[in-house]
C-alpha positions in Angstrom: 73.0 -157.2 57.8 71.4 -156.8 61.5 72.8 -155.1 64.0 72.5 -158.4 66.1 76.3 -159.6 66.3 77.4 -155.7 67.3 74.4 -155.3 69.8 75.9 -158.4 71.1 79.0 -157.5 71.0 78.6 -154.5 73.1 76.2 -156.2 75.6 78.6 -156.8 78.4 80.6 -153.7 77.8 77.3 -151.5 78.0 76.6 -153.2 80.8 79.0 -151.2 82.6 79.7 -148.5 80.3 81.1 -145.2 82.2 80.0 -141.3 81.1 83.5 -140.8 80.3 84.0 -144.1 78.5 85.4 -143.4 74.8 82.1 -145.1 73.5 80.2 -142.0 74.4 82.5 -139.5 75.0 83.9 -139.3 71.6 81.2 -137.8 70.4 80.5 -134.9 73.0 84.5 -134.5 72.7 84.6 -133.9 68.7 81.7 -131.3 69.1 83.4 -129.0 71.9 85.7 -127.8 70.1 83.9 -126.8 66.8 80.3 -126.5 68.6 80.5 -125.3 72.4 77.7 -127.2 74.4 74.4 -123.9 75.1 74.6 -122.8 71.4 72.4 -122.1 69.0 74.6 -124.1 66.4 75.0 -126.9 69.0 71.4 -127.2 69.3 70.7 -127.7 65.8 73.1 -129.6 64.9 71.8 -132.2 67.8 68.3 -131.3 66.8 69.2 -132.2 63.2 70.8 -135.8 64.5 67.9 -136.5 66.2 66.0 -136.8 62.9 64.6 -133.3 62.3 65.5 -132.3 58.8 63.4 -129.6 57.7 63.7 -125.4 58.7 60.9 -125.2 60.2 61.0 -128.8 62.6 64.5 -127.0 63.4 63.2 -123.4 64.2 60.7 -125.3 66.7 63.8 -127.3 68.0 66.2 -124.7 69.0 64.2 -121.8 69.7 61.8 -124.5 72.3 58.3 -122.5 73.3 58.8 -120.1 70.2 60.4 -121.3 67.0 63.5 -119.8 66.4 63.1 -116.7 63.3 64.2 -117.9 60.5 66.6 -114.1 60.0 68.2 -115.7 62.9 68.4 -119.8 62.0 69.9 -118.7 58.5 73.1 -117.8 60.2 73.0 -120.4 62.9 72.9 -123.5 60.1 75.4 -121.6 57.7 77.8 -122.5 60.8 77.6 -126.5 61.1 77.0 -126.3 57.2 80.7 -124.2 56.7 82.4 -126.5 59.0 80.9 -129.3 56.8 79.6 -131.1 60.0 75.8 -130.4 58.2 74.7 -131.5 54.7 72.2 -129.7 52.9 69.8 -131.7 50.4 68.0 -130.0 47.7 65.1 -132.3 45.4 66.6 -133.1 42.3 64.7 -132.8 39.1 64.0 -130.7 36.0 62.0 -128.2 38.0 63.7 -125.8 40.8 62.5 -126.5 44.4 64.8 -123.9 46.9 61.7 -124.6 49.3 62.3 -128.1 50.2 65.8 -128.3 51.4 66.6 -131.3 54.2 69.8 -131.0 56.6 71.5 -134.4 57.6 74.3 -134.6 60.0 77.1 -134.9 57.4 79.6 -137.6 59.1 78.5 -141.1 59.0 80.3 -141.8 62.4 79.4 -138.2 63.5 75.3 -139.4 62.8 75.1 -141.6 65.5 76.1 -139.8 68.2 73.1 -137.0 68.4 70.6 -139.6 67.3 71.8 -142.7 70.5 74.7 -141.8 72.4 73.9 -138.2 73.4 70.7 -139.4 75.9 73.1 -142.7 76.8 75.1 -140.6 78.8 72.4 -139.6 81.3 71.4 -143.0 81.2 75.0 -144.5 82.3 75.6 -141.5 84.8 72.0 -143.8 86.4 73.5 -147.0 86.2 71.2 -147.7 83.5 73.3 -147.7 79.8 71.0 -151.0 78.9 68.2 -148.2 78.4 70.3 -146.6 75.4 71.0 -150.1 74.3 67.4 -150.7 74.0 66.4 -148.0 72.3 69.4 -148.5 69.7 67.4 -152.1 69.5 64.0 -150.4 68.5 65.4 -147.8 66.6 68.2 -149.6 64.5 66.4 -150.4 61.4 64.8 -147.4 60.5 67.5 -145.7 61.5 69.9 -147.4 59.6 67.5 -147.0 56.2 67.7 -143.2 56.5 71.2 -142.7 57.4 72.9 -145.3 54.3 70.5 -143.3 52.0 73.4 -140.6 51.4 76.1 -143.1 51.3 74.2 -144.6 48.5 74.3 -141.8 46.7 77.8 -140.7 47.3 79.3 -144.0 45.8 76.6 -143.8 42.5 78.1 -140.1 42.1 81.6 -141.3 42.4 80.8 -144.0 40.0 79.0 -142.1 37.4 78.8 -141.4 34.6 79.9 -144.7 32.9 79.0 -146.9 29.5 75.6 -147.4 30.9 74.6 -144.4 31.8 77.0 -141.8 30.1 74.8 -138.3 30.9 74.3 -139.1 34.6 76.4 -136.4 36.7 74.3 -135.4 39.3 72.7 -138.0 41.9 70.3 -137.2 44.4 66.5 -137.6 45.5 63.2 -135.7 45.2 60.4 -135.1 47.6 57.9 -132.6 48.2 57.2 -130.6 51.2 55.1 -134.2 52.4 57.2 -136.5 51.7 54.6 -138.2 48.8 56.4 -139.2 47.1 59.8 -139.3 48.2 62.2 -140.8 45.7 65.6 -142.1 47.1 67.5 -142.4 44.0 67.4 -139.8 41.1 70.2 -139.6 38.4 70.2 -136.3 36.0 72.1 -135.0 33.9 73.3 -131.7 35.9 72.4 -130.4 39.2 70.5 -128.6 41.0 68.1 -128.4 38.1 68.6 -130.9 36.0 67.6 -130.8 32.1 66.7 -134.6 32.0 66.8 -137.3 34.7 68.0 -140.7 33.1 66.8 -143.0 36.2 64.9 -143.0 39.3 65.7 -145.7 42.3 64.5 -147.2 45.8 67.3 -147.8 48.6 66.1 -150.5 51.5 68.1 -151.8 53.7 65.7 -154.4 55.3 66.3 -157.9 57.2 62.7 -159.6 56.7 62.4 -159.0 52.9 64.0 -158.4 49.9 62.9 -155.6 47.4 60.0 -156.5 46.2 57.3 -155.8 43.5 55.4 -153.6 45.6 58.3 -151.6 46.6 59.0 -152.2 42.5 55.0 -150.2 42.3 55.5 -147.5 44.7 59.1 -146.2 43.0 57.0 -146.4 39.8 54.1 -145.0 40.6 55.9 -142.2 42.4 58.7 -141.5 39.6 55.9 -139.9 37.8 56.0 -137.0 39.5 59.6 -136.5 39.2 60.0 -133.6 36.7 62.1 -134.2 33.7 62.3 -138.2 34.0 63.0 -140.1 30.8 62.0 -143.7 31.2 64.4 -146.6 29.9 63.2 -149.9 30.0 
């Protein structure tokens, strides 16, 4: 899938598109009331749609010359977290990691505004929404890999466990604090600490390729640093 017919689609209307128009209004209108704009909680949760999903690359985001202290974030992401609008992602494996955690914007609708439309509506209030619709353009495919990775894994945990893989009842992913590796897909037994993961897997979403035996290499290669996996071939 490309985001060619949409794009399209919404050439003409972005053309013309209005600050107020529901396209991106919707967005800034669903926050208010949970998340007044000049927040702390705001901030974060914008910061966080924007692509920055670990502590410390949200400490710098909110608290701007000086990262916010993390005595003061705690409380500030427990907000956006309680009201479910934030999703926190712990690595999944055999071995404990609490230092690792990523936040994701939790609503798949919800994750597009903060990461496009936010900056589109300075750009309309210009006459210039085609600006927004370009960077949509440049952005849409590695944007669209990151943000399907948790519906991936929401479906496989409302699927599992089954005949196949009948101990699976956790699904998640693993990375370190450098992202090398970073698994999409791990299956386990339990969570967060799982006493065995059953399977390991890639997600891509791409238009010029399938998956392919290099992609096949690099989920190998980096599965073996995934505490507590059990191959099955």
């Amino acid at each position: 899938m490309t985001p060619d017919p949409a794009l399209e689609h919404g050439r003409p209307f972005s053309g013309r598109a209005a600050p107020l128009s529901s396209l991106l209004a919707s967005g800034e209108l669903s926050l208010l009331g949970e998340f007044p704009s000049a927040t702390y909680a705001r901030s974060a949760l914008e910061i966080i749609g924007a692509g920055e999903r670990t502590f410390g690359a949200i400490a710098a985001g909110v608290g701007g010359a000086a990262p916010l202290p993390s005595g003061t974030l705690a409380p500030v992401l427990a907000n956006p977290v309680a009201k479910r609008a934030v999703a926190v992602d712990s690595p999944l494996s055999a071995r404990s990691d609490t230092k690792n955690k990523r936040y994701r914007v939790a609503g798949h609708c919800l994750r597009f505004w903060p990461a496009f439309l936010k900056r589109a509506v300075a750009d309309s209030e210009r006459g210039r929404p085609d600006l927004a619709l370009r960077r949509i353009e440049r952005s849409w495919t590695s944007w669209r890999g990151r943000a399907v990775e948790p519906v991936v894994r929401d479906c496989l945990a409302g699927l599992l466990p089954d005949d196949e893989w009948p101990d699976v009842e956790a699904v998640g992913g693993r990375w370190n604090r450098q992202n090398n590796p970073e698994i999409d897909l791990v299956g386990a037994d339990r969570g967060p600490v799982a006493g065995r993961v059953c399977f390991t897997g890639s997600i891509k979403w791409l238009d010029a390729r399938a998956f392919d035996r290099h992609d096949y290499g690099e989920l190998v290669r980096g599965s073996a640093f995934v505490p507590g996996a059990v191959w099955r071939r």
